[in-house]
C-alpha positions as CSV (number, residue, x, y, z in Angstrom):
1,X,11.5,-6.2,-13.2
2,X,12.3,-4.0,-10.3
3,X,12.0,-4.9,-6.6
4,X,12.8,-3.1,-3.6
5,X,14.5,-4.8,-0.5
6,X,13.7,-3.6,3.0
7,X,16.5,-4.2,5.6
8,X,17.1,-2.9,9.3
9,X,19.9,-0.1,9.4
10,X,22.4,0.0,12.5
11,X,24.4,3.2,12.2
12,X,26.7,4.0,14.8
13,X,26.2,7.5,16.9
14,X,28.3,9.2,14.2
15,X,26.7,7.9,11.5
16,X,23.4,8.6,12.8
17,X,24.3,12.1,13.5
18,X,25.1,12.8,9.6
19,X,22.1,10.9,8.1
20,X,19.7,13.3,10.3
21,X,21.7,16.0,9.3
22,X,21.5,14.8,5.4
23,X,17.6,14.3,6.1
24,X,17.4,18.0,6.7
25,X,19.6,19.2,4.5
26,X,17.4,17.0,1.4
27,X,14.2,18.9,3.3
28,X,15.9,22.4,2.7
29,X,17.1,22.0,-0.8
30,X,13.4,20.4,-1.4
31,X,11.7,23.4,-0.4
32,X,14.4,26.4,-1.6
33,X,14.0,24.9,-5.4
34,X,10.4,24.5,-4.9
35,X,10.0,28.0,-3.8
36,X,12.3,28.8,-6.9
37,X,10.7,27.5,-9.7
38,X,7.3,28.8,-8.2
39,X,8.7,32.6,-7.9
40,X,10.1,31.9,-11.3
41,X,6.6,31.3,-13.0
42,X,5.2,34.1,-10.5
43,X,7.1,36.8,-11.8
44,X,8.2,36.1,-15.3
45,X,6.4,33.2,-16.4
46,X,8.9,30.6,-16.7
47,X,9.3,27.1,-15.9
48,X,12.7,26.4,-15.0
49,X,14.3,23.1,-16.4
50,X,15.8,20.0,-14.0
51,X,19.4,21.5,-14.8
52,X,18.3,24.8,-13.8
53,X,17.1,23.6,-10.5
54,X,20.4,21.3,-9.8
55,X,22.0,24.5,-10.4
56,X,20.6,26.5,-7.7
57,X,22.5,24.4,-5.7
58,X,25.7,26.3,-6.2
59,X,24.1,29.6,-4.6
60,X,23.0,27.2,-1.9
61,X,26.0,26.0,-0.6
62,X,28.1,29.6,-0.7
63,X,24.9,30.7,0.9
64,X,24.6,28.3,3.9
65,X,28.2,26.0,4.2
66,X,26.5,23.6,6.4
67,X,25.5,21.9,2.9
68,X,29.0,20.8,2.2
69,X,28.8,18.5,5.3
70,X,26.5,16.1,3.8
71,X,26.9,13.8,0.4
72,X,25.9,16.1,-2.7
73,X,24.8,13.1,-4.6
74,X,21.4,12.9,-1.8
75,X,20.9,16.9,-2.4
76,X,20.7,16.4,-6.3
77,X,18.6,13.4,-5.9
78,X,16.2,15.7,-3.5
79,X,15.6,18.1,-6.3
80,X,15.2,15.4,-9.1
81,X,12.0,14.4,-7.0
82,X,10.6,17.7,-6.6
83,X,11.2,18.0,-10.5
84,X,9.3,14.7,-10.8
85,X,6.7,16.0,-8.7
86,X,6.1,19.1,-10.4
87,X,5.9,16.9,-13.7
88,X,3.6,14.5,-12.1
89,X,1.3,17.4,-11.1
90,X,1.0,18.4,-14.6
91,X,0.6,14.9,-16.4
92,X,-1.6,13.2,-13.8
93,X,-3.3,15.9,-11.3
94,X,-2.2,13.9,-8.3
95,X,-2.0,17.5,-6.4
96,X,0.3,20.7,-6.8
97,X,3.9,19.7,-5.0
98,X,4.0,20.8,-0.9
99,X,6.4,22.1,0.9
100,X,8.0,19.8,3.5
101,X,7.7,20.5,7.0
102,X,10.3,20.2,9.3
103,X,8.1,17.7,11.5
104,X,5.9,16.1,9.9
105,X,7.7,15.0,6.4
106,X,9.5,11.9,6.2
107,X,12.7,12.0,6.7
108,X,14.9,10.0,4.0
109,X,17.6,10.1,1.5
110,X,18.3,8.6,-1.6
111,X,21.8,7.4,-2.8
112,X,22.1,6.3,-6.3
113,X,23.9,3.0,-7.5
114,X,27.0,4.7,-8.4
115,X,27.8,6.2,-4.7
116,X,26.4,3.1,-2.8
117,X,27.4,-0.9,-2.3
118,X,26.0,-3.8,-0.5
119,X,28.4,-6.3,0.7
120,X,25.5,-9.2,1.4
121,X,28.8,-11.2,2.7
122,X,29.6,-9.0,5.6
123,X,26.5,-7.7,5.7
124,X,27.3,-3.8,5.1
125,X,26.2,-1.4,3.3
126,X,28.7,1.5,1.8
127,X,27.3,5.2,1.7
128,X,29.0,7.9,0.6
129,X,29.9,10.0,3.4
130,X,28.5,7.6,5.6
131,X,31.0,4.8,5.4
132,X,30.0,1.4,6.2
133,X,26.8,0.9,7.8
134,X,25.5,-2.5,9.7
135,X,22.2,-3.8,8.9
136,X,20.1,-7.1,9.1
137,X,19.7,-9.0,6.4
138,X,16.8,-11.3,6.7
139,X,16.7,-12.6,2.9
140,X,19.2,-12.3,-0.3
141,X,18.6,-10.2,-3.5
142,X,20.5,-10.8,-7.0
143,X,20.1,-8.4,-9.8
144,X,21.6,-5.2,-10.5
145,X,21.2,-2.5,-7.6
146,X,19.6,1.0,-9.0
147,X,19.5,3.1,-5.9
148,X,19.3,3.3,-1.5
149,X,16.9,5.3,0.0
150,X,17.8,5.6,4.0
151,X,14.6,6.2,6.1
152,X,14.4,6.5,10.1
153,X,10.4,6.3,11.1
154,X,8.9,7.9,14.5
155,X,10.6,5.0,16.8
156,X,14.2,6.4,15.7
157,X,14.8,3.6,13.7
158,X,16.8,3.2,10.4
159,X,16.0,1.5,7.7
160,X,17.0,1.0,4.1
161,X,15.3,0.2,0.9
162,X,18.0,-1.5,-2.0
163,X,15.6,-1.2,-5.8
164,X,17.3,-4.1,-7.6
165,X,16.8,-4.6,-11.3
166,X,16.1,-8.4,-10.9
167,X,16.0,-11.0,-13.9
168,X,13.0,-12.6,-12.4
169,X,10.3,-12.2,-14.8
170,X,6.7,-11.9,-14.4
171,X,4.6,-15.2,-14.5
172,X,2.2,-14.5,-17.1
173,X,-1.4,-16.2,-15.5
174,X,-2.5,-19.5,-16.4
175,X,-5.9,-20.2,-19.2
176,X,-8.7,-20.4,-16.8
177,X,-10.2,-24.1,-17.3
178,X,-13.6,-25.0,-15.5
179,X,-11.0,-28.0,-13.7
180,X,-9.2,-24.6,-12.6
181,X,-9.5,-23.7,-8.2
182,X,-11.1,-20.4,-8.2
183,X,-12.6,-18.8,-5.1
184,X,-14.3,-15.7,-4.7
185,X,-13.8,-13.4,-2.0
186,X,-16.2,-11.3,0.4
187,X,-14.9,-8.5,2.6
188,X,-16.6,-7.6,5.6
189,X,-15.9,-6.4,9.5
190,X,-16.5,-8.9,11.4
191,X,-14.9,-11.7,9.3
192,X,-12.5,-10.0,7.1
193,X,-12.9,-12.5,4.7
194,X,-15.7,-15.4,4.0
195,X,-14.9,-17.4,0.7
196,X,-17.0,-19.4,-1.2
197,X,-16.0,-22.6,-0.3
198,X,-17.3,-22.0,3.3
199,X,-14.1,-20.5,4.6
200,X,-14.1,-17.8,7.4
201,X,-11.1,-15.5,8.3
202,X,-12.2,-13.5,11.3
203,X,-11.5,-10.0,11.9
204,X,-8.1,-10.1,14.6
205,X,-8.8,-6.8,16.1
206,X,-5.6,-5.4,16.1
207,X,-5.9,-1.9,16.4
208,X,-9.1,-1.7,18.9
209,X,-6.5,-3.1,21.2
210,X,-3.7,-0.5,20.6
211,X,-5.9,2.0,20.5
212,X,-7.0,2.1,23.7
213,X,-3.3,2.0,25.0
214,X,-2.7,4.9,22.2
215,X,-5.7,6.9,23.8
216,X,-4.4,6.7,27.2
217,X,-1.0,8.2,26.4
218,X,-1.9,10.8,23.9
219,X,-4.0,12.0,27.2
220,X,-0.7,11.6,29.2
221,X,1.3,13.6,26.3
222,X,-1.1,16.4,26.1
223,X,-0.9,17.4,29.8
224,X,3.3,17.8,29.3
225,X,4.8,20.7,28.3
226,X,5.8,21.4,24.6
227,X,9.2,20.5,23.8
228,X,10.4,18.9,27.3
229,X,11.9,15.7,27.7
230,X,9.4,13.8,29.2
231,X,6.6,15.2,26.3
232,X,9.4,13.8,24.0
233,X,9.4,10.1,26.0
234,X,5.7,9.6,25.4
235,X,5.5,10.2,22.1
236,X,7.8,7.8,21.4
237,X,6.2,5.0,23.2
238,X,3.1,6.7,21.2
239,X,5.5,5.9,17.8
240,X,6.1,2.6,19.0
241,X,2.5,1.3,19.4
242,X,1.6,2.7,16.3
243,X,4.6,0.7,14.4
244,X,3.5,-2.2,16.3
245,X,-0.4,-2.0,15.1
246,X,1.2,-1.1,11.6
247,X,3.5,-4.5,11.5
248,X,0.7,-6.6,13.0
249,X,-1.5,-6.1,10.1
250,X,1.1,-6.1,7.3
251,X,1.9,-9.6,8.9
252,X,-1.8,-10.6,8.8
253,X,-2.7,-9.4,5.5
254,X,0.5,-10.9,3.6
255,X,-0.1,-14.1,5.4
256,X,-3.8,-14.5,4.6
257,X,-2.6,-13.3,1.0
258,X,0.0,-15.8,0.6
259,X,-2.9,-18.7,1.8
260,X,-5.4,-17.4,-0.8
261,X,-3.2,-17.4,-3.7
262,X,-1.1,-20.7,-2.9
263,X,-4.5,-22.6,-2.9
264,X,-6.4,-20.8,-5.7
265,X,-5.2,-20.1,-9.2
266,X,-8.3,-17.5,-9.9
267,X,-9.6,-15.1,-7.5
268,X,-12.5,-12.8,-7.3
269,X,-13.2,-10.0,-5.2
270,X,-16.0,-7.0,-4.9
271,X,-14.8,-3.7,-6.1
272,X,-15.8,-2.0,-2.9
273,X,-16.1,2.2,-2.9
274,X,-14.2,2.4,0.3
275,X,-14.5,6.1,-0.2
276,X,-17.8,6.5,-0.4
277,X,-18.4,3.8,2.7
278,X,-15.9,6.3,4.8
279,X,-18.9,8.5,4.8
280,X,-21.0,6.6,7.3
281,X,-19.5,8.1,10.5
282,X,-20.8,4.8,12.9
283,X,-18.4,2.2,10.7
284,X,-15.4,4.7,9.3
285,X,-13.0,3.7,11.7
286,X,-13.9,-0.3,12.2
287,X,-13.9,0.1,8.1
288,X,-10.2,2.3,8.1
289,X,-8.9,-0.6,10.8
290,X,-9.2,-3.7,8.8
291,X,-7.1,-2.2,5.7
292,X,-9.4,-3.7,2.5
293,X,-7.7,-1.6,0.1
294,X,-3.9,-2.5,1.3
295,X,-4.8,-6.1,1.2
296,X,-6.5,-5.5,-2.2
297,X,-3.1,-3.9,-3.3
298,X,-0.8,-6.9,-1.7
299,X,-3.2,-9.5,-3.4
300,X,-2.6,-7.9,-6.6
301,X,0.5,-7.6,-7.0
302,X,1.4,-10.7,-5.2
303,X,-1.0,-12.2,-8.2
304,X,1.1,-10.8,-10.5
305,X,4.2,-12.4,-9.1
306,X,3.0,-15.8,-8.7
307,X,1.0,-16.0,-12.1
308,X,-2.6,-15.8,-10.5
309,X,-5.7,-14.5,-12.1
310,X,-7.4,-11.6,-9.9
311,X,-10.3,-10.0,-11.0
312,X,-12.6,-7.6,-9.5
313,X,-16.3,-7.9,-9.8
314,X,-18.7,-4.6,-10.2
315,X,-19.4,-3.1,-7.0
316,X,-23.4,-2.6,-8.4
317,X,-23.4,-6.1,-8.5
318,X,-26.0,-7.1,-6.0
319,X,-24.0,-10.6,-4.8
320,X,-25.8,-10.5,-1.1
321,X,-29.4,-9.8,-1.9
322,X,-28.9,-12.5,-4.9
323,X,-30.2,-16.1,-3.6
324,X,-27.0,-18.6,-4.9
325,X,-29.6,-21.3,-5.5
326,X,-32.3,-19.9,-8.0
327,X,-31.4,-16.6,-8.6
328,X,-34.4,-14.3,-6.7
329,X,-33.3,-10.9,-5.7
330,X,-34.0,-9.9,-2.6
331,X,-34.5,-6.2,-2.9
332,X,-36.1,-5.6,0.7
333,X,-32.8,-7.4,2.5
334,X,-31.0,-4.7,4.9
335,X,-27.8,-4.8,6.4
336,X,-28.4,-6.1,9.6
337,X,-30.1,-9.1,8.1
338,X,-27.2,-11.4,8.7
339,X,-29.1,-14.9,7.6
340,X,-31.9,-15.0,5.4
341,X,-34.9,-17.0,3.6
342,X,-35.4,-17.2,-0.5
343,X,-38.8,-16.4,-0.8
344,X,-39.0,-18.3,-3.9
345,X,-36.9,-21.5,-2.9
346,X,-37.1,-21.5,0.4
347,X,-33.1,-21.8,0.8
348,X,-31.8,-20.7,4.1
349,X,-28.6,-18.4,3.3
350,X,-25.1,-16.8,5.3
351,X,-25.1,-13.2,4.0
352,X,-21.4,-13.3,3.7
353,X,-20.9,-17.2,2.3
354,X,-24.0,-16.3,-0.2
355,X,-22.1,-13.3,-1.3
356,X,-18.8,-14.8,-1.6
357,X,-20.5,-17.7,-3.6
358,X,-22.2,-15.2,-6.0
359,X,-19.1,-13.3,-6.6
360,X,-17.4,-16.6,-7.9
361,X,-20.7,-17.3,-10.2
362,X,-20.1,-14.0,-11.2
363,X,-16.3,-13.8,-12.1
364,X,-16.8,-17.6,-13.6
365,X,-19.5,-16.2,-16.3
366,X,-17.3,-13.1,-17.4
367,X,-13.8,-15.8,-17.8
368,X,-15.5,-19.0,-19.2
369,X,-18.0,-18.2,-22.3
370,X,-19.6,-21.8,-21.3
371,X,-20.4,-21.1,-17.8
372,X,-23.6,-19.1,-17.3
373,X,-25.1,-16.6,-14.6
374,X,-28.1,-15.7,-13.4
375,X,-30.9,-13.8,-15.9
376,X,-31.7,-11.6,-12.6
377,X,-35.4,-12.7,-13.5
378,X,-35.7,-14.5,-10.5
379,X,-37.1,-17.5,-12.4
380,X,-33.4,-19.4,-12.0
381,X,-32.8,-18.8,-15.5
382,X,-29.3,-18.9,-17.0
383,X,-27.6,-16.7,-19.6
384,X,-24.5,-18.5,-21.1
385,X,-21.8,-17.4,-23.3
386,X,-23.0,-13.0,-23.4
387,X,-19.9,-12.1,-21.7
388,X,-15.9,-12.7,-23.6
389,X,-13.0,-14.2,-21.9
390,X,-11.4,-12.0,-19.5
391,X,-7.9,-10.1,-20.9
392,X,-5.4,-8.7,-19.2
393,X,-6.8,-5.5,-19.1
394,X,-9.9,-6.6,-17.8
395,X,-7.9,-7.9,-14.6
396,X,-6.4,-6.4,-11.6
């Protein structure tokens, strides 16, 4: 299995001086083989080949010397991912390949395994070209290294990313049992998550805070001129508060995933059309702030680490206007009903605890054939044993 290791670079002046130079350099070569292989097809129809694009590298460098300066090994590597995504393009439609602007691409360079070391002793990492480079190593990695990619972000800092073929398999998930500690999961703004054991993480707020300070300076940095020095000092305090709101809830999301999963050995969550809830222009940015689909995509493969079962429920399941107790569905319930009344029972119910507690009914029925669900006749009926046992496939 293959896991990538963050670290904090510290090049030297020298050395930081040549990796920005390399980051251009990988831009250019990017965007002349790109240009290339679309002219080719233009004119003659053609698709030219991965070796046929490396090649164009020779014309390149008689062309412009400068390219000499920097390690060859990063150019190649530059025009193996335009190659990739070219062939991504056609085998997955993710979007025709771009060309990479000078200011707003990220700027990075790849080193493969053969032209690259890590010294976890002293704490250095060898690039060729480069020479030995300081960084900060917060935790140890074993396994084979495949490749460095060398990254510096809008603050100026460096980082690096070590992929590491590890031996560290996969835990495959434990059977489900009805002894089993599941929990199911419902997302919202005000509390990011209510669970259905009565449990409620509230919203932190992190970047209606920043924002504000954000606001204020982007005001500041549009009354500077264009390309002065002082422009350049406030976008980087800019950079900086956006790094800071971007670390703040990484940090709150892994920790709140790292909670859920060490209690729980099933969870169940709402397969929420983000997308489509973007389009309601009153709660796009509270809904874009608290980050639902990155913590979706942390819990899952955080699940898939630890052995977990994850499994999301179908977003036309109506978990907030079902009553938990007898089943009644409350058709006429809106969203700013916050707390209301079963009709039919009479049970008071929390929107958000009666949705996380129907969710976990839910995901129960579809993994245990003995555990029913509601008949949705509002009688309090059950159904038991219509749905198999969940698979793999039917699982995050």
């Amino acid at each position: 299995m293959k896991r990538a290791y963050r670290y904090r670079l510290y090049p030297n002046k020298t050395q930081q001086e040549l990796l920005r130079q390399t980051f251009g350099c990988c831009r250019f070569v990017y965007n002349a083989t790109l240009d290339a292989k679309i002219k080719a097809y233009e004119t003659d129809k053609t698709s030219l080949s991965e070796f046929e694009c490396i090649n164009l590298m020779t014309g390149l460098k008689s062309e412009y010397a400068w390219l000499y300066d920097v390690p060859a090994v990063c150019l190649v590597q530059s025009v193996r991912d335009m190659y990739s995504a070219y062939r991504m393009f056609f085998k997955t439609k993710q979007g025709y390949p771009k060309f990479k602007s000078k200011h707003r691409s990220k700027l990075s360079c790849r080193f493969p395994s053969t032209h690259c070391g890590v010294d976890q002793e002293s704490r250095h990492i060898k690039l060729s070209k480069i020479g030995l480079v300081r960084y900060k190593q917060d935790r140890r990695f074993a396994g084979q290294l495949r490749n460095v990619t060398v990254s510096c972000d809008g603050c100026g800092r460096f980082w690096v990313s070590c992929l590491v073929e590890t031996r560290v398999q996969e835990l495959k998930p434990e059977p489900i049992t009805s002894q089993s500690k599941c929990v199911g999961l419902d997302l919202g703004l005000k509390d990011f998550i209510v669970t259905s054991d009565g449990r409620k993480i509230p919203n932190p707020h992190f970047a209606e805070v920043l924002d504000r300070r954000i606001s204020r300076l982007q005001k500041i940095e549009s009354r500077r001129q264009k390309g002065s020095r002082r422009r350049a000092e406030i976008r980087l305090k800019i950079n900086k508060l956006y790094a800071k709101k971007r670390n703040l809830i990484h940090n709150f999301i892994h920790h709140t995933v790292n909670d859920i999963l060490g209690e729980n050995q099933a969870v169940f969550i709402e397969d929420l059309n983000v997308k489509g809830m973007m389009g309601n222009h009153r709660l796009a940015k509270s809904i874009q702030s608290v980050c639902w689909s990155e913590f979706v995509r942390v819990l899952a493969y955080k699940a898939r680490w630890l052995g977990r079962t994850v499994m999301k429920i179908d977003r036309f399941f109506p978990s907030s206007k079902t009553c938990g107790s007898c089943g009644f569905k409350n058709d006429g319930l809106t969203l700013s009903n916050r707390t209301w009344t079963c009709p039919q029972c009479g049970t008071i119910h929390d929107r958000d605890l009666n949705a996380a507690t129907n969710i976990l009914k839910e995901g129960l029925a579809k993994l245990l054939p003995s555990v029913g669900r509601f008949n949705g006749r509002g009688d309090g009926g059950y159904e038991v044993g219509e749905t198999p046992i969940c698979t793999v496939q039917n699982c995050i």
